[in-house]
C-alpha positions as CSV (number, residue, x, y, z in Angstrom):
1,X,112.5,80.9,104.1
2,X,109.8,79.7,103.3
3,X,108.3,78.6,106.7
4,X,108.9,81.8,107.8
5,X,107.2,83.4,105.3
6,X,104.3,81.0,106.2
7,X,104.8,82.1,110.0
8,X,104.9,85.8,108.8
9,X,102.1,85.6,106.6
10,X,104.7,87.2,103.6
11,X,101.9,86.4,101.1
12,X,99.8,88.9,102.4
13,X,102.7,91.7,101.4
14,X,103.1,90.1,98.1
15,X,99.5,90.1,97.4
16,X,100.0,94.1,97.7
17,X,103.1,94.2,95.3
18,X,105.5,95.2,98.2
19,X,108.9,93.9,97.9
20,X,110.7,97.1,100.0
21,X,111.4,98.9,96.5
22,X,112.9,102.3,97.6
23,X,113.7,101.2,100.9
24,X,117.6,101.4,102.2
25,X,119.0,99.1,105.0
26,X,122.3,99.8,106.7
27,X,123.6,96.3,107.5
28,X,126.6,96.4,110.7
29,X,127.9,92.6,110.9
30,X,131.0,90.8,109.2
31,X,130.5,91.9,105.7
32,X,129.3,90.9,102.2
33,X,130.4,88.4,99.5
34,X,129.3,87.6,96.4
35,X,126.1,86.4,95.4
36,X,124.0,86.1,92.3
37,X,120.6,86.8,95.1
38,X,122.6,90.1,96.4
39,X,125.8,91.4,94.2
40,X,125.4,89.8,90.9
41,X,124.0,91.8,87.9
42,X,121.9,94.7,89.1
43,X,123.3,95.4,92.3
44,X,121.6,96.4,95.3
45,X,124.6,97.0,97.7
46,X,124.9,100.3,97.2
47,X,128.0,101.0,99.5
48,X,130.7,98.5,101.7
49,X,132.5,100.2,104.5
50,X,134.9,98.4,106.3
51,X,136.0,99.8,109.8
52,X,138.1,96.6,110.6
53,X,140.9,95.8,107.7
54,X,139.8,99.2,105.6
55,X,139.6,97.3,102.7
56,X,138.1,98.9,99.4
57,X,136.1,96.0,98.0
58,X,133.4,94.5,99.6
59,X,133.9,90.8,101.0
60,X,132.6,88.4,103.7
61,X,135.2,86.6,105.4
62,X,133.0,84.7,108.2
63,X,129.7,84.6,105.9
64,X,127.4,85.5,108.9
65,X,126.4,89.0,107.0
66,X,125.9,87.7,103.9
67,X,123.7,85.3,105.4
68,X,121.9,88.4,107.3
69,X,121.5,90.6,104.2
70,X,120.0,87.3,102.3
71,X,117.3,87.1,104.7
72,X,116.5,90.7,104.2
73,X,116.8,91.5,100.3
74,X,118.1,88.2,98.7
75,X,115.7,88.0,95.8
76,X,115.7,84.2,95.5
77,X,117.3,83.9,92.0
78,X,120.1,80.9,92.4
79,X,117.0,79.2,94.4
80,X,114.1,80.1,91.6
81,X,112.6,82.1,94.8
82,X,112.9,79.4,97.3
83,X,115.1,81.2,99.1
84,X,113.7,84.5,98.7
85,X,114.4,87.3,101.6
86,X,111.8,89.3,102.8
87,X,112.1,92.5,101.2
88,X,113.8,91.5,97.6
89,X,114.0,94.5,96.0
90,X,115.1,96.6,98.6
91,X,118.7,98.0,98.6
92,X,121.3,97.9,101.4
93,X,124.9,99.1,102.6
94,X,127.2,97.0,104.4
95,X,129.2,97.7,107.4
96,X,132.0,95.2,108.0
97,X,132.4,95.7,111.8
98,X,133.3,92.2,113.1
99,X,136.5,90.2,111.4
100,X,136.9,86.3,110.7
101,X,136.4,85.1,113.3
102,X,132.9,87.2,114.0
103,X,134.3,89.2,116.8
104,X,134.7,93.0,116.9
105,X,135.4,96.0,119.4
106,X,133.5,98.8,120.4
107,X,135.6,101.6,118.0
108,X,135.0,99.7,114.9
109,X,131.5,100.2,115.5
110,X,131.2,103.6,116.9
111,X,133.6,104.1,113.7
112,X,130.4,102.2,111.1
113,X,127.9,104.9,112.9
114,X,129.8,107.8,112.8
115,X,130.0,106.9,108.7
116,X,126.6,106.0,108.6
117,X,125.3,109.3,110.6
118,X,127.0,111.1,107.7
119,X,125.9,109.6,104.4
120,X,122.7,107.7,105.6
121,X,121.0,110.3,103.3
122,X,122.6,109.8,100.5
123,X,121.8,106.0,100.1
124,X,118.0,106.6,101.4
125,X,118.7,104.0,104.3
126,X,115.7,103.6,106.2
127,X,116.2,100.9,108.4
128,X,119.9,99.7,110.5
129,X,120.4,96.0,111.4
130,X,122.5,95.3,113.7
131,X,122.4,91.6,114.6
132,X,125.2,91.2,116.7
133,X,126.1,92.4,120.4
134,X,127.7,91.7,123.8
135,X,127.0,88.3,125.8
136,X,125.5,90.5,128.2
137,X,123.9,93.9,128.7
138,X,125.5,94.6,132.2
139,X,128.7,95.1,131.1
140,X,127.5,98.1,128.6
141,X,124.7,99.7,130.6
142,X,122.8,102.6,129.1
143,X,125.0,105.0,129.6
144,X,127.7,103.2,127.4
145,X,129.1,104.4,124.0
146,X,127.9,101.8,122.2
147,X,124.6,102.1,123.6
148,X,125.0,106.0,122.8
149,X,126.2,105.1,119.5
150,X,123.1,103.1,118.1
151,X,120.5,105.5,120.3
152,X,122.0,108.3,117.8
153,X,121.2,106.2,114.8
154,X,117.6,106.3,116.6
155,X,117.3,110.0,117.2
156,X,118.8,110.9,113.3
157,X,115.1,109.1,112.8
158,X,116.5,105.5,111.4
159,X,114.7,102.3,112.6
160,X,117.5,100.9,114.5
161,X,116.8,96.9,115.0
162,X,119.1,94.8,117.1
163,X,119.4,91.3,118.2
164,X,118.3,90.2,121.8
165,X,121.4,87.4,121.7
166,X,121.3,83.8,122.8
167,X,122.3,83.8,126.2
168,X,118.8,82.6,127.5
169,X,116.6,81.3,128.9
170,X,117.9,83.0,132.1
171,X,116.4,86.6,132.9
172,X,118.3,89.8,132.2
173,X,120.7,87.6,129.0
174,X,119.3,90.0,126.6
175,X,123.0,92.0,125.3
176,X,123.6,95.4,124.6
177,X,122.9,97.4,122.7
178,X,119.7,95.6,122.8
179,X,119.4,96.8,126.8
180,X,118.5,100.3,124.8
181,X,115.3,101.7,125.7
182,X,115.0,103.3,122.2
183,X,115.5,101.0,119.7
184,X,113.8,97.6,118.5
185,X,114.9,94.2,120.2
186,X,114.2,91.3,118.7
187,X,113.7,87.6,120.5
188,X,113.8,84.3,118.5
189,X,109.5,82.7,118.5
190,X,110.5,79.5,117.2
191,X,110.8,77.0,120.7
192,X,107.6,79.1,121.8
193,X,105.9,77.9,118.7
194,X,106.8,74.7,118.0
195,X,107.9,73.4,121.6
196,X,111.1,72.1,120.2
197,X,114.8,73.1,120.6
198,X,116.7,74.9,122.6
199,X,115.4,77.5,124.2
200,X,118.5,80.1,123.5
201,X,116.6,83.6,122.8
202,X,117.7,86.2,125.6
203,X,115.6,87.1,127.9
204,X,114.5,90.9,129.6
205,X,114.0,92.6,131.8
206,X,117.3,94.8,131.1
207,X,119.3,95.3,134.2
208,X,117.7,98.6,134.3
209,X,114.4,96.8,134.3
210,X,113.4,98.1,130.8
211,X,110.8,95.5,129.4
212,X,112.4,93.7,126.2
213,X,112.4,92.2,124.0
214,X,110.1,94.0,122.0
215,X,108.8,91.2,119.1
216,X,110.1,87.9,118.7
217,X,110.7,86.5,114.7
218,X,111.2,83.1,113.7
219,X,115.0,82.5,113.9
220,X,116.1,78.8,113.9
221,X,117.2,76.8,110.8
222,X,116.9,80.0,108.5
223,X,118.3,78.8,104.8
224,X,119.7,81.8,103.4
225,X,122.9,83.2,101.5
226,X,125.9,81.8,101.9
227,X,129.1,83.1,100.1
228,X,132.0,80.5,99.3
229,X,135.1,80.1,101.0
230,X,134.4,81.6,104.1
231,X,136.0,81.1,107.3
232,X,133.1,80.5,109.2
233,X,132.4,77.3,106.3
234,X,136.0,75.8,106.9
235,X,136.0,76.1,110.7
236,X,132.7,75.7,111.1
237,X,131.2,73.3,108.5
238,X,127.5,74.1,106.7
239,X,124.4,72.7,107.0
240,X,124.1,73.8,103.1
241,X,120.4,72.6,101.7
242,X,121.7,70.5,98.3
243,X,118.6,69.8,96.5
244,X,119.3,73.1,93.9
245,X,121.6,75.0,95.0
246,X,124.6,73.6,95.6
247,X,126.8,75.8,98.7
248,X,124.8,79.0,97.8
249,X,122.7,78.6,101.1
250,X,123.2,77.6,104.6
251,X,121.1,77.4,107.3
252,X,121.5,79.6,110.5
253,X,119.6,80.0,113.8
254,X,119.3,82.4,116.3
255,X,118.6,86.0,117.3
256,X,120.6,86.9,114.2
257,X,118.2,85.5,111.9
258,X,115.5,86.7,114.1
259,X,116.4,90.5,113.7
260,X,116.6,90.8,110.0
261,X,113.4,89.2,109.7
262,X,111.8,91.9,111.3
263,X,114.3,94.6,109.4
264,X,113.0,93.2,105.9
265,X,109.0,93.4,107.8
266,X,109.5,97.1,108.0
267,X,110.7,97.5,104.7
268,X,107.5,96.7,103.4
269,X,106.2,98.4,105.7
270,X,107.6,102.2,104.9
271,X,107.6,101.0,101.3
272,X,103.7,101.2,101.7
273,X,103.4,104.0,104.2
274,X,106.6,105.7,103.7
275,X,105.9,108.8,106.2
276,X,105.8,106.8,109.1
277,X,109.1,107.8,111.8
278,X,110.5,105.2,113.7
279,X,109.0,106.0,116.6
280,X,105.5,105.1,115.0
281,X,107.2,102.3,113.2
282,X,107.4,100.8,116.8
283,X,104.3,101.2,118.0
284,X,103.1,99.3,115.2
285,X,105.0,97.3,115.6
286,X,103.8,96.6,119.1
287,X,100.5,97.4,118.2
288,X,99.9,94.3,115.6
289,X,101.7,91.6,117.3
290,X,100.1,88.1,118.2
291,X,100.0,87.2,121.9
292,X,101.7,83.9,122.0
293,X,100.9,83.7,125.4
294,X,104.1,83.8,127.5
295,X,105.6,86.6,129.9
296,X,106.9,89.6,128.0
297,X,110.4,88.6,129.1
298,X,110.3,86.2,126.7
299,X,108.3,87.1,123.9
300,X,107.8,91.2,124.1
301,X,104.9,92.0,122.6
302,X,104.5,89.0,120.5
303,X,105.7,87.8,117.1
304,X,105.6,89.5,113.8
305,X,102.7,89.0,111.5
306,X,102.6,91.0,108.1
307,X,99.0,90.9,107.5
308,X,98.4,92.6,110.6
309,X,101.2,95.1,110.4
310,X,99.5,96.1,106.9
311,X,96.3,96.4,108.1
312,X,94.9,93.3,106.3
């Protein structure tokens, strides 16, 4: 974390005391687990809704959004702030969606926006991550219910962010529902930055020639949270960093890491200019990127930089 917060230029919001205090983030991905950055002592998850096993307490059998919510509100403390997310004291509900395995179906999510459309008030939630999707948007074209179902998270006035997926670098690979007009798709910077790697971030135009993504984040090798005894961990193995922390942190990459980076952004972001609606969260989005030279297919509008969003 903290190369991207060097990439991001996080100082710059630190230097202003914002740490997305006030701010509520609606998480949809494969749950929570426990974690003295996220669920230990003062609690920030402030609700756990699970539309796939309807079970009570909250949990994160795959460890992919623990991971997630760790790059957006972890608050470094098993890490003495190495590992600190973007927005640390910024509070969050999650939405288990997706099961073990990371999969999911369409009703379990239309059932996590139907819950959130109803008590996103109560909780303050600001901002919805959503940093999963289909391998391709073709198969859920704007008309579809799941691309319905987020674009009414949009029009309740929630800044609705969602992966672009890693089925580049071939055109039209970005997945729905980041194919949305509406909403804000986020593209991985990191090949475009450093040159290395694979280039995996998907790629616009939509199949209804909408121009996405909209901002590209750093996404590759992102230490963050890592719950124990997940499924993901035991099929999978962990690249878990070992100097401090033991298997409270595992490295991730992709379009998943990309999108909360930009969620935990615009925390600070309405935590300093709270009034703003989505629609001019965008554009400022937009507005402040840097140009890292490449067609907008690949790179949107440019990557992220905090000390421009904040008018620095």
């Amino acid at each position: 974390m903290q190369r991207v917060a060097s990439l991001i230029h996080l100082p710059a919001a630190r230097s202003l005391n914002l740490t997305g205090k006030g701010i509520g983030i609606a998480v949809f991905d494969t749950g929570i687990g426990r974690h003295p950055d996220l669920t230990l002592q003062d609690s920030r998850l402030k609700a756990f809704v699970d539309t796939v096993n309807h079970r009570p307490d909250f949990y994160d059998d795959n460890g992919h959004g623990t991971h997630i919510t760790g790059i957006i509100a972890g608050n470094g403390n098993a890490s003495r702030k190495r590992y600190e997310g973007i927005a640390p004291d910024s509070h969050f509900v999650m939405i288990k969606i997706l099961n073990q395995k990371g999969e999911g179906n369409i009703e379990d999510v239309l059932s996590g926006i139907r819950w959130l459309l109803a008590h996103y008030r109560q909780y303050n939630i600001r901002i919805v991550n959503i940093s999963v999707g289909s391998s391709r948007g073709r198969h859920f074209d704007e008309n579809s219910p799941l691309v319905r179902g987020v674009e009414a998270l949009w029009e309740e006035g929630l800044v609705v962010l969602t992966a672009a997926g890693n089925h580049g670098p071939s055109p039209h690979s970005i997945g729905a529902p980041g194919n949305s007009r509406k909403i804000i798709t986020v593209g991985a910077s990191d090949v475009m930055q450093t040159g290395n790697g694979r280039d995996y971030s998907g790629r616009g135009p939509t199949e209804s020639c909408i121009k996405k993504p909209d901002i590209v984040a750093p996404g590759s090798n992102i230490i963050s949270c890592q719950p124990m005894h997940t499924y993901s961990a035991r099929l999978y193995g962990s690249s878990y960093d070992s100097m401090s922390t033991g298997r409270l942190y595992q490295s991730r990459s992709g379009t998943s890491m990309s999108t909360p980076v930009v969620s935990g952004c615009i925390a600070l972001l309405l935590q300093q200019r709270p009034y703003l609606s989505n629609r001019e969260v965008k554009f400022q989005l937009k507005k402040t990127a840097v140009d890292l030279g490449y067609d907008h297919s690949r790179q949107g509008w440019g990557l992220i930089r905090l000390d421009r969003l904040l008018y620095l």
